[in-house]
FIMARFI-864291 format. One record per residue (C-alpha): y, z, x. Coordinates in nm, 2 decimals, always signed. Last residue first. Layout:
<pts>
py; pz; px
Y; Z; X
...
</pts>
This chain:
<pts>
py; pz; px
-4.41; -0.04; +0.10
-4.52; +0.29; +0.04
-4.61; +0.32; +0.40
-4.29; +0.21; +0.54
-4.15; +0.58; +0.39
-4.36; +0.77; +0.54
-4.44; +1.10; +0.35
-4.75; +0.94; +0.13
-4.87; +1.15; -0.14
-5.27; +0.98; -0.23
-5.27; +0.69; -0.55
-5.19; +0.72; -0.86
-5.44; +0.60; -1.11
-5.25; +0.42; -1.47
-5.24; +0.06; -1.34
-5.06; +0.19; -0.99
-4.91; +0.48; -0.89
-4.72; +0.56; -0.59
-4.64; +0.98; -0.53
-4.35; +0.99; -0.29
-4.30; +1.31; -0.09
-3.94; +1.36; +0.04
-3.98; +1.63; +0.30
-4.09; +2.00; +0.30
-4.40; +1.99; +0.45
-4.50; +1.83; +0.12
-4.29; +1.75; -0.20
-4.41; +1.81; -0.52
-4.63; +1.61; -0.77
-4.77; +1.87; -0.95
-4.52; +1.94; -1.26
-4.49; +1.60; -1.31
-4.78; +1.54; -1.58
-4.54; +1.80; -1.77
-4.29; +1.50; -1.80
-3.96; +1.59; -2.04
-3.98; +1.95; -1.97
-4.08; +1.87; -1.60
-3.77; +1.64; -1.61
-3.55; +1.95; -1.72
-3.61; +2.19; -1.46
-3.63; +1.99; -1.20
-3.31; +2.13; -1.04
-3.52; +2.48; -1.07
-3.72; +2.39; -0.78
-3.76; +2.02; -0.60
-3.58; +1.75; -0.77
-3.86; +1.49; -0.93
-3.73; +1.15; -0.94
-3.88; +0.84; -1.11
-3.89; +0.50; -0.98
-4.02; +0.24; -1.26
-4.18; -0.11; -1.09
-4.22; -0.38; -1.26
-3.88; -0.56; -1.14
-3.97; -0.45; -0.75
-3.70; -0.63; -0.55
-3.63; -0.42; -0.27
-3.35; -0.24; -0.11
-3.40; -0.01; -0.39
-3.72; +0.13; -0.26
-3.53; +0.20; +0.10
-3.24; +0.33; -0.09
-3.47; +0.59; -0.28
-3.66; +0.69; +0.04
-3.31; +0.73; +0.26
-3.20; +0.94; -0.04
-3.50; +1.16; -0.05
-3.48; +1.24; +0.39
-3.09; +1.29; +0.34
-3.09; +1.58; +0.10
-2.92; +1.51; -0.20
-3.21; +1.52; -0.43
-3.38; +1.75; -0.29
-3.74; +1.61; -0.30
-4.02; +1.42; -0.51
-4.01; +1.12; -0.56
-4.28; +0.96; -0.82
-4.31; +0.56; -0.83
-4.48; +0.41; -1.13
-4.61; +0.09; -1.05
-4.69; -0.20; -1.34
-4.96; -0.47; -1.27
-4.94; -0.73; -1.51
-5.04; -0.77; -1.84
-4.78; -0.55; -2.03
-4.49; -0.62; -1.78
-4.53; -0.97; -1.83
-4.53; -0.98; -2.16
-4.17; -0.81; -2.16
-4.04; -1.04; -1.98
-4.17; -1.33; -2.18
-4.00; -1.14; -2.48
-3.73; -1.18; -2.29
-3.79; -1.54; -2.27
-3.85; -1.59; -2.64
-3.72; -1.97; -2.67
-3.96; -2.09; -2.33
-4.24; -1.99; -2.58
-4.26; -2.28; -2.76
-4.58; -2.28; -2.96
-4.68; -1.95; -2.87
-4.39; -1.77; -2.99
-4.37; -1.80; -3.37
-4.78; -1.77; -3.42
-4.74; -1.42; -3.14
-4.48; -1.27; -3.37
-4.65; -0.97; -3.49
-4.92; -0.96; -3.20
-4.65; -0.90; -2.96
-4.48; -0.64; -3.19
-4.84; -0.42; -3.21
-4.80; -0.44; -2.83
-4.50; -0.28; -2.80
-4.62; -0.04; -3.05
-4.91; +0.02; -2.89
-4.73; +0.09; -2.59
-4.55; +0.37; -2.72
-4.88; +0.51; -2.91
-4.93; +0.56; -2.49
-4.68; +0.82; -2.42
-4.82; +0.85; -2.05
-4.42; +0.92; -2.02
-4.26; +0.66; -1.76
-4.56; +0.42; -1.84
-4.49; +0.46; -2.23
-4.11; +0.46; -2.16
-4.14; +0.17; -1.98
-4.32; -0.02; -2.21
-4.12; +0.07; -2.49
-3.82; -0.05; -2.34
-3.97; -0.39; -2.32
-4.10; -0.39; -2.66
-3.75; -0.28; -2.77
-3.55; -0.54; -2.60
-3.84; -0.80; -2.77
-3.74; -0.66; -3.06
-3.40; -0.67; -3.11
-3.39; -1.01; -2.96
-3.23; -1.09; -2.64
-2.87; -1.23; -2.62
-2.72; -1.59; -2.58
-3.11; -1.65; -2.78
-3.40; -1.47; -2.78
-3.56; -1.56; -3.09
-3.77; -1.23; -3.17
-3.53; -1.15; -3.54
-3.66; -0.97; -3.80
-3.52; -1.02; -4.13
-3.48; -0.80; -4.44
-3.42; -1.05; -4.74
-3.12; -1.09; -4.97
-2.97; -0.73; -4.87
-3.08; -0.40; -4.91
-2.80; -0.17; -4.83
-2.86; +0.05; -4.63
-3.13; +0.36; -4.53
-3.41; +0.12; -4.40
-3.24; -0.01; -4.14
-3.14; -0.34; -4.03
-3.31; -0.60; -3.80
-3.60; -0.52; -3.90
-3.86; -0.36; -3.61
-4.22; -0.54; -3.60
-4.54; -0.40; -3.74
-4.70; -0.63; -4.13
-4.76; -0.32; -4.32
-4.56; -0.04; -4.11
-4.27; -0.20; -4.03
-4.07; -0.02; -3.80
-3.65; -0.05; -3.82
-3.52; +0.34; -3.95
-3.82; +0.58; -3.81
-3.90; +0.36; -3.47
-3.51; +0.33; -3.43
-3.52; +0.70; -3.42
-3.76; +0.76; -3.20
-3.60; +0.55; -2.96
-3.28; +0.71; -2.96
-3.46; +1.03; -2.90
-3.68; +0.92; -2.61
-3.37; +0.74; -2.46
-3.16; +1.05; -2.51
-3.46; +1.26; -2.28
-3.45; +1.02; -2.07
-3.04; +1.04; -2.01
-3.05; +1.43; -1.97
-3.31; +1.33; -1.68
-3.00; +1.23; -1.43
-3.16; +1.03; -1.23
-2.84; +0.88; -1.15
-2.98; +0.52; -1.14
-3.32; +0.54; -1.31
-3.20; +0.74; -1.58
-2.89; +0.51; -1.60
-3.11; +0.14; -1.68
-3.33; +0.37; -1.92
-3.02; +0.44; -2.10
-2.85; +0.13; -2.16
-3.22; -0.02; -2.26
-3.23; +0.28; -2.49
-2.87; +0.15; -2.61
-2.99; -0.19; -2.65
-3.25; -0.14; -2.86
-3.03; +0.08; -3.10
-2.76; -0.16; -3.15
-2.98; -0.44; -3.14
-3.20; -0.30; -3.45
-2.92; -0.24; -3.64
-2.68; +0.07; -3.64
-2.50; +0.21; -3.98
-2.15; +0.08; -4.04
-1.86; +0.23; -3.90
-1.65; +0.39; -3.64
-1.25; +0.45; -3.68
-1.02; +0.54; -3.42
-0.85; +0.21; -3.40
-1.20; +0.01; -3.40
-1.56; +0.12; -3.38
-1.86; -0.05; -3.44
-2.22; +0.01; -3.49
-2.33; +0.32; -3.57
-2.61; +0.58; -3.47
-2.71; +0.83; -3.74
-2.69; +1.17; -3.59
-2.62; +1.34; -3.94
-2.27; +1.43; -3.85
-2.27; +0.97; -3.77
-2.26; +0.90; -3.43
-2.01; +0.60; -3.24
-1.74; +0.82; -3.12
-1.87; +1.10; -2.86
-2.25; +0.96; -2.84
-2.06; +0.58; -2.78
-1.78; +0.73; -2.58
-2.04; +0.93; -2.34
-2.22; +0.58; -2.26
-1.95; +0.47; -2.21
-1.81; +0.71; -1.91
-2.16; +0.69; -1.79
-2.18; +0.35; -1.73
-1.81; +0.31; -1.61
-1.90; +0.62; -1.37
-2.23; +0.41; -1.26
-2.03; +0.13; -1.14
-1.80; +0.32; -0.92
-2.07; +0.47; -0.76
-2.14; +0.14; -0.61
-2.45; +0.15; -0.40
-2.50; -0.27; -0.48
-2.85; -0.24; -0.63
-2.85; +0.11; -0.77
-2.48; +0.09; -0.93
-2.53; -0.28; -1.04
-2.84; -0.15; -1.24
-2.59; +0.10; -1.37
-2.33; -0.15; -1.47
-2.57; -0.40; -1.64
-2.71; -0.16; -1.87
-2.36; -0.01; -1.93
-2.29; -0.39; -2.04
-2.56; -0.44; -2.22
-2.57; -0.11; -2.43
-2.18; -0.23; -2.48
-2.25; -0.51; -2.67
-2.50; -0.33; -2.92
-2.27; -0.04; -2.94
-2.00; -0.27; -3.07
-1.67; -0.21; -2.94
-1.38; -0.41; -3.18
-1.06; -0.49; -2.91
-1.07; -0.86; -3.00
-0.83; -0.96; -2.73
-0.59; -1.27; -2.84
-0.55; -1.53; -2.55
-0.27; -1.42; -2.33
+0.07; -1.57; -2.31
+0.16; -1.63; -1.95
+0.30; -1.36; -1.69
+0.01; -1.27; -1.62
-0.08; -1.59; -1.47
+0.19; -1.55; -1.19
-0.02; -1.21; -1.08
-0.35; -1.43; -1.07
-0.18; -1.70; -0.86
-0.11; -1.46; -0.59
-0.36; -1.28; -0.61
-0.60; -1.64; -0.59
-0.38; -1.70; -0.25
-0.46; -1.37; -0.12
-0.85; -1.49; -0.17
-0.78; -1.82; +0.00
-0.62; -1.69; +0.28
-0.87; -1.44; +0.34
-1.12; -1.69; +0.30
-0.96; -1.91; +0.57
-0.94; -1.69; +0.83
-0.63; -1.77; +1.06
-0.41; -2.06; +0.88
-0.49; -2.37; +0.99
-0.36; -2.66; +0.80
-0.57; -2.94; +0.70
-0.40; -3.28; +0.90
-0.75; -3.41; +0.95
-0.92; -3.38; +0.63
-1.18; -3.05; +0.67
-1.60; -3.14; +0.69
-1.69; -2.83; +0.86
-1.41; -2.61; +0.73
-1.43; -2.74; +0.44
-1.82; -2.67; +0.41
-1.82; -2.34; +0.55
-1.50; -2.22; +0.29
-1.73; -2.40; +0.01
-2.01; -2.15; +0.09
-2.32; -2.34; +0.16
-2.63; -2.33; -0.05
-2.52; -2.55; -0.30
-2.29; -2.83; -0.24
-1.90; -2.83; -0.23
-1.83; -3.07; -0.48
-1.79; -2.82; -0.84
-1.57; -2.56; -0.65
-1.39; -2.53; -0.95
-0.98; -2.46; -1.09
-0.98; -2.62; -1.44
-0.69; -2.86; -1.41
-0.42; -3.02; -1.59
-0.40; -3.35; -1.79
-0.66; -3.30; -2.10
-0.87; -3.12; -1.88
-0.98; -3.25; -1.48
-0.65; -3.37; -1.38
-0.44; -3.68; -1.29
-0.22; -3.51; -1.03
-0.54; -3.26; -0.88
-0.64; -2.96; -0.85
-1.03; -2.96; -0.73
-1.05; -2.64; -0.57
-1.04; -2.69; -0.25
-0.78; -2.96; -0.20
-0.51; -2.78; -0.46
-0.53; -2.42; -0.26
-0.45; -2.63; +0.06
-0.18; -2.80; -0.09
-0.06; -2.47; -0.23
-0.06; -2.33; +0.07
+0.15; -2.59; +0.26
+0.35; -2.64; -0.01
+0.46; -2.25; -0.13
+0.21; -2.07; -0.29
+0.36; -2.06; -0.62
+0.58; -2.36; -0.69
+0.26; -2.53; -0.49
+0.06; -2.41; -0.77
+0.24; -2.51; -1.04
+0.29; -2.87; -0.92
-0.01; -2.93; -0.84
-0.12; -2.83; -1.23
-0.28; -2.52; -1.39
-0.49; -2.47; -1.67
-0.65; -2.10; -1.76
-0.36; -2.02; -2.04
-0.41; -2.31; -2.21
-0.78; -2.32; -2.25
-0.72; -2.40; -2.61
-0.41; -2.45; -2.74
-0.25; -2.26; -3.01
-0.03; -2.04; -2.84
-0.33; -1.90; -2.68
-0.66; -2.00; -2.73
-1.03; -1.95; -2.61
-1.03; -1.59; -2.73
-1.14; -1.25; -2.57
-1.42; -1.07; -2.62
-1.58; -0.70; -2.73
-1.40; -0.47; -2.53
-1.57; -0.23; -2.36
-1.60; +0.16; -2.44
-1.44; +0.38; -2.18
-1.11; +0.59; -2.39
-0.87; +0.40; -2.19
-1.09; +0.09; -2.33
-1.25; -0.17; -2.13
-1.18; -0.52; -2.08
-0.93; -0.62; -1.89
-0.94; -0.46; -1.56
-1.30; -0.30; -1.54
-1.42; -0.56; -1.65
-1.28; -0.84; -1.46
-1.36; -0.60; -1.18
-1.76; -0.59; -1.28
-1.72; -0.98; -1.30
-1.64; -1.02; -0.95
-1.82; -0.77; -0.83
-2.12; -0.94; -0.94
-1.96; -1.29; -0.83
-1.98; -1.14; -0.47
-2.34; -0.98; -0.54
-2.46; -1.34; -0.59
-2.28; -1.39; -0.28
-2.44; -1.19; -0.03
-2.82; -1.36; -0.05
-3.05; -1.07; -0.05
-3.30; -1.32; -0.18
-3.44; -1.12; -0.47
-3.26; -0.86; -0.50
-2.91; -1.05; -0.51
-3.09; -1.29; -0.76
-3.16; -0.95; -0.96
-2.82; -0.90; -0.94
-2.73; -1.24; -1.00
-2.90; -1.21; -1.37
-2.77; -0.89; -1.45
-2.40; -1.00; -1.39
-2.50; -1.29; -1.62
-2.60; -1.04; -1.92
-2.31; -0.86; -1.92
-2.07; -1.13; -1.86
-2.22; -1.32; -2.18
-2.30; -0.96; -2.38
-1.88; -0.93; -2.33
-1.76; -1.26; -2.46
-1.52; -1.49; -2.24
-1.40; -1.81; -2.50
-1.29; -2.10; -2.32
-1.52; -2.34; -2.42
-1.58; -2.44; -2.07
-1.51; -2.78; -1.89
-1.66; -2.80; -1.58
-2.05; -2.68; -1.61
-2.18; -3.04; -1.47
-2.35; -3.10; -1.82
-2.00; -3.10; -2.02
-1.92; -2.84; -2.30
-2.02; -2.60; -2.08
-2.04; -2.18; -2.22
-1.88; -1.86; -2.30
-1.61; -1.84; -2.04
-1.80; -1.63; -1.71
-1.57; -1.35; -1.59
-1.28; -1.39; -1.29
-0.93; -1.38; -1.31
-0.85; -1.67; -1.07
-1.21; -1.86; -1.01
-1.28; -1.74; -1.41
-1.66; -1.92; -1.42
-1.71; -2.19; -1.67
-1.48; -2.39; -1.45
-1.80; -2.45; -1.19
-1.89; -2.34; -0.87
-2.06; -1.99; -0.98
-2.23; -2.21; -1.26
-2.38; -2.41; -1.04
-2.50; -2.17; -0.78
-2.64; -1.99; -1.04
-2.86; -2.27; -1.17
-2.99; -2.35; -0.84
-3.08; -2.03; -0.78
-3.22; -1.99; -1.11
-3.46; -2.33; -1.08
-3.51; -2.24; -0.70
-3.67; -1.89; -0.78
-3.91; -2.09; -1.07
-4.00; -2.39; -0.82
-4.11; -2.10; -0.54
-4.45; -2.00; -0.82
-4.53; -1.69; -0.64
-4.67; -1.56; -0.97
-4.54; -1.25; -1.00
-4.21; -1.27; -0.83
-4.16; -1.61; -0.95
-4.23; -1.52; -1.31
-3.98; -1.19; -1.30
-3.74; -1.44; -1.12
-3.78; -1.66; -1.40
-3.77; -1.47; -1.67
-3.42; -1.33; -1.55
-3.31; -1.72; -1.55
-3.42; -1.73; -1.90
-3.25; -1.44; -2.04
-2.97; -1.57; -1.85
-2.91; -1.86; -2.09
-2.58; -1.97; -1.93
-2.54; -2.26; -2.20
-2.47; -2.61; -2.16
-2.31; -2.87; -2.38
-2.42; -3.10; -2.29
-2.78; -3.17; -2.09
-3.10; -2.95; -2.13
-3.13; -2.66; -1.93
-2.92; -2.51; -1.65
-2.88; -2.65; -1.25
-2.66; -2.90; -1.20
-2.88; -3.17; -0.98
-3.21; -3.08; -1.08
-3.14; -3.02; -1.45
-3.44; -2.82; -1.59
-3.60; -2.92; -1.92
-3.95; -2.97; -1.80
-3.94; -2.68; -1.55
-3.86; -2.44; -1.81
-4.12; -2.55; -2.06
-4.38; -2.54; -1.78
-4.26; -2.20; -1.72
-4.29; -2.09; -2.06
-4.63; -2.24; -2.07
-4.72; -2.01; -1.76
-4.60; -1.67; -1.93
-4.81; -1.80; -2.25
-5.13; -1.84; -2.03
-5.14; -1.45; -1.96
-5.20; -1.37; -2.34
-5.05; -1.35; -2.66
-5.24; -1.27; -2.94
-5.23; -1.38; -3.36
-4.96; -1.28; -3.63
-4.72; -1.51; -3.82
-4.41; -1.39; -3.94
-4.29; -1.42; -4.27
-3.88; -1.53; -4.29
-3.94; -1.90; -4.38
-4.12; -1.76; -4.69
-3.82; -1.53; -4.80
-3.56; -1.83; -4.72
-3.79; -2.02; -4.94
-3.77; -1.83; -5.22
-3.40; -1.78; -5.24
-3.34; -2.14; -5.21
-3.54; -2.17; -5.56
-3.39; -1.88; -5.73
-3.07; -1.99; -5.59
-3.11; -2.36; -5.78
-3.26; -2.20; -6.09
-2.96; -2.01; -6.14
-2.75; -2.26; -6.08
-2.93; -2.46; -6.33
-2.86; -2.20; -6.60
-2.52; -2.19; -6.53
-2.51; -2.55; -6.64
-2.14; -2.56; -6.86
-1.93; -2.25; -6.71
-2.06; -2.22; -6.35
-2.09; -2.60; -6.33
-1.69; -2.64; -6.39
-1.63; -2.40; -6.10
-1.88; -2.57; -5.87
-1.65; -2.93; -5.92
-1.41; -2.71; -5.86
-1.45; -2.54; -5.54
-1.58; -2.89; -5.39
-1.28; -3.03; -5.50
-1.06; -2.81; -5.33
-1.29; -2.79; -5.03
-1.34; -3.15; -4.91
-1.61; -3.34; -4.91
-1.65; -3.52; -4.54
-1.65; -3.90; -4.61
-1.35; -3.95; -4.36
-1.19; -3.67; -4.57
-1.18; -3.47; -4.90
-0.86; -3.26; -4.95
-0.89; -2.88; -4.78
-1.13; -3.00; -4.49
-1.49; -2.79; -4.50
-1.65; -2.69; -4.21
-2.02; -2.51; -4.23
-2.23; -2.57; -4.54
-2.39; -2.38; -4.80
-2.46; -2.39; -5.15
-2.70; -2.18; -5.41
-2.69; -1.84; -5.24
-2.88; -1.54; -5.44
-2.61; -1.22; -5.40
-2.67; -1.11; -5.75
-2.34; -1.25; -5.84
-2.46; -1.59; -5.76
-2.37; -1.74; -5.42
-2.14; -2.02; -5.24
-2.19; -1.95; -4.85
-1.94; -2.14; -4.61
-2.02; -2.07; -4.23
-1.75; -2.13; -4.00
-1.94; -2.18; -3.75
-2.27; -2.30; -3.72
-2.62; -2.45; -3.93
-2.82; -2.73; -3.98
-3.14; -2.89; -4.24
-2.86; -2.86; -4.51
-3.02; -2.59; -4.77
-3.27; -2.40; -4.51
-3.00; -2.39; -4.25
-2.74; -2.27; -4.47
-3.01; -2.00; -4.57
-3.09; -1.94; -4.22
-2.74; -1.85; -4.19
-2.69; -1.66; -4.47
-2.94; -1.42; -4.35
-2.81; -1.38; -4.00
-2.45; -1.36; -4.04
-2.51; -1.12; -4.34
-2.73; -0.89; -4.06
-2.50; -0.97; -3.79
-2.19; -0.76; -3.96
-1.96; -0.69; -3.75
-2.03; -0.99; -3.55
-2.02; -1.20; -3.79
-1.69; -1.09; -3.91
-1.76; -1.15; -4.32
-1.46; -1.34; -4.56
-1.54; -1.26; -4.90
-1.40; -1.43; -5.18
-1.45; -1.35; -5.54
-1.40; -1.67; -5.73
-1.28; -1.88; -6.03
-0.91; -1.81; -6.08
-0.92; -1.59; -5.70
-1.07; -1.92; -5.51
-0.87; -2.18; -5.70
-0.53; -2.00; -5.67
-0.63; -1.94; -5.28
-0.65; -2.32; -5.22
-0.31; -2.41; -5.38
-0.18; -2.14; -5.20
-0.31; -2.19; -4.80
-0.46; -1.89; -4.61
-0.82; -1.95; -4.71
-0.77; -2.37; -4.65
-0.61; -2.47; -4.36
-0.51; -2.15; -4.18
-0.86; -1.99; -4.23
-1.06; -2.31; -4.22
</pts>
């Protein structure tokens, strides 16, 4: 709509004769998106992109819809006429317009009331069955076309199986990883996940590579790494770390927000290659080789040309084993095949370059970033990659450098040296989730000490004090049409289920127990929302699950560097322990600033001199233990 119609004359005379037109970047602004959006959804029974919002001057919406054609067509009404037929209206029945918005404004304030009651331990297993009902057994993912990643859910699931034991919920994510690691949503050249499948067998992405998506994903392998200790989940890991390192992040250390499906006009263009191409690049023997594996073919797999996928090789075998066990006769040998393969993806990457890139959009939203740092540090404990945890920290320094207000009011986005607009909910959330994720990596207690702080803040600007919950935007804006709260976790958790979860481990971590009573003051919020389908609110799920079942608190104390307290930390990490919280306490003045933080761990100190670890369970910790197989 913005070349056909906003950018078009005979269009823009209409809109400034009759109009004031504002055009809103949802992502900038989620808390218009979000409004507006259930009121296009209220009006049309549907909602999506571009959204088209007609309102009163008082900001009370009386039409909605999503595309709009300039001249009417194929029985779609088109916007000229659309723009005047509203035009005329205004001047002869304002009075009905009036009535109309009063009307829809209503009943976007009733839809918006949340429903209180109690979730329990039966809810986790009705999000299972939910799960298992929709799952695709031969592509992995939920539902048919188009398909999204959905990690929340997968991470559910592995939280689910490891409590539960139930094997159907690790195969459902492993399957679905598998899948998606095979398929054209995944970057085979450049790396990155696209946004999501517009087919069921994950082929054909929308091109599109957002930051929360690759975020989010990386943490799902991870904890599949953890799980199974199967190498390549952490293999895509890495992958998608390096993409992000390379091409999205700042010089300054902030990440990039996305980058587009398009370039010169054409979607997907500058991922799509043909035989031809590749064989000009890798030479014929090569390229023939390259071409066989991964699915490049003369009559294509897009619009003519080809998505590069490892789609037929099946799960659970590398596609290397499987050609070279089930190779065509003639297949050329050339030493180790995945070294040849992986110098032949360079190769291919570096010729790529040298296309026209999809636009960048360079905004850095501390929301998006608060993922991504999360992910980075929890890929710095699991893999052992300090690397990681320097991209963490570095951002995490950029958004307390850049992104707060004199007055220490967090903000959302910054662009071209400039930050703006007060923090929601997400923002905040996801930077204490950001935080907790690099206190338990570098155990660096400064990092604590800013969760507790960011927290407390959020808890002052977002908290609802008659009816509990966070808003999604704070009480010292705007005030807008309604103030929402969001719990639908969708491509990225809700605000507050991020914060419930956070809030459970800070009120474990701390003994801070008004902590957990606000996380559980948020279940019993939106418990009449999320019992009836409770497979949408997976990381709420998550979050439930930590509440009911039985946490662990682990207390180290030792040197820190000394090799007896590593050797104990990397033993713990080795293992996948997703309700567990691992805390550090250096021995003498190095703990300094924890025992500030945590008085209770003043007396847990190391004895005979070695790494002591102090295991405790459902608030009573149990005897010091010195041997590390012990703990386990």
């Amino acid at each position: 709509m913005a070349h056909e119609s906003f950018e078009d004359e005979e269009v823009a005379a209409i809109l400034n004769k009759h109009y004031i037109s504002i055009k809103v970047d949802r992502e900038e602004r989620p808390d218009v998106d979000n409004i507006y959006m259930g009121v296009c959804q209220a009006i049309t029974g549907q909602g999506g992109w571009p959204l088209t919002i007609i309102m009163t001057p008082d900001k009370e919406p009386f039409f909605a819809g999503t595309y709009f054609p300039k001249r009417d067509s194929w029985g779609r009404a088109g916007l000229l006429d659309i723009l005047e037929q509203i035009a005329d209206l205004w001047q002869k029945q304002r009075q009905h317009i009036y009535d109309i918005s009063r009307r829809v404004t209503e009943a976007v304030k009733k839809t918006d009331e949340t429903r209180p009651g109690e979730l329990g331990e039966h809810v986790l297993d009705e999000a299972f069955k939910q799960f298992f009902a929709r799952f695709d057994g031969e592509f992995g993912g939920f539902g048919s076309a188009p398909k999204f990643p959905a990690p929340c859910n997968l991470i559910f699931l592995l939280h689910y199986w490891k409590n539960s034991g139930e094997e159907r919920a690790l195969e459902m994510v492993e399957k679905t990883l598998e899948c998606m690691a095979r398929g054209g949503i995944y970057d085979h050249i450049g790396f990155g996940f696209h946004r999501y499948s517009t087919d069921r067998r994950w082929l054909v992405p929308h091109f599109e590579k957002m930051l929360y998506d690759n975020a989010l994903i990386a943490m799902a392998f991870l904890e599949c790494y953890q799980a199974t200790g199967k190498k390549e989940y952490m293999d895509v890991v890495e992958e998608v770390f390096n993409y992000i390192e390379r091409d999205m992040t700042s010089p300054e250390g902030g990440f990039y927000s996305a980058e587009d499906a398009d370039s010169e006009g054409v979607e997907g263009k500058f991922y799509v290659w043909t035989p031809e191409e590749v064989k000009n690049i890798l030479g014929d023997e090569k390229g023939r080789l390259f071409c066989e594996i991964y699915d490049i073919t003369p009559q294509g797999n897009f619009e003519g040309k080809n998505i590069p996928n490892l789609i037929k090789y099946k799960a659970g075998r590398t596609p290397y084993e499987s050609y070279m066990t089930n190779a065509f006769e003639d297949a050329p040998r050339m030493g180790d095949l995945i070294e040849t393969l992986k110098d032949c993806r360079e190769k291919l990457f570096n010729e790529r370059e040298k296309r026209i890139r999809p636009h960048k959009d360079d905004k850095i939203l501390t929301s998006w970033n608060g993922l991504m740092i999360a992910a980075l540090a929890k890929g710095a404990r699991v893999a052992g990659n300090e690397k990681y945890a320097l991209m963490a920290k570095k951002a995490v320094e950029f958004i307390f450098s850049k992104l707060v207000r004199e007055d220490g009011r967090l903000l959302a986005r910054y662009r071209e040296g400039e930050a703006a607009i007060p923090a929601y909910l997400d923002d905040y959330a996801f930077l204490v989730w950001a935080l907790l994720e690099l206190y338990e990596t570098t155990f660096d207690a400064s990092y604590l000490k800013k969760a507790l702080e960011t927290n407390r803040q959020m808890l002052d600007l977002f908290w609802d004090e008659k009816s509990s919950g966070l808003f999604f935007y704070g009480k010292d804006v705007e005030e807008l049409l309604i103030r929402p709260k969001e719990i639908y976790d969708g491509a990225i958790p809700a605000g507050n289920s991020a914060a419930a979860y956070n809030m459970l481990k800070l009120a474990r971590i701390t003994g801070d127990n008004s902590l957990e009573e606000h996380a559980r003051r948020i279940f019993n919020a939106f418990a009449g929302t999320v019992i009836p389908y409770p497979s949408a609110h997976a990381h709420l799920m998550v979050a439930l699950q930590f509440a009911l079942g039985a946490s662990r608190e682990i207390v180290i104390a030792g040197v820190p560097d000394a090799d007896d307290t590593l050797k104990m930390i990397q033993k713990i990490r080795s293992h996948y322990l997703p309700d567990t919280v691992v805390l550090l306490h250096p021995a003498g003045d190095a703990g300094e600033n924890i025992r500030k933080l945590l008085p209770f761990i003043k007396d847990m100190k190391p004895l005979e001199g070695r790494a002591t670890a102090y295991v405790c369970e459902n608030f009573a910790c149990r005897p010091p233990v010195l041997d590390i197989d012990e703990i386990l």
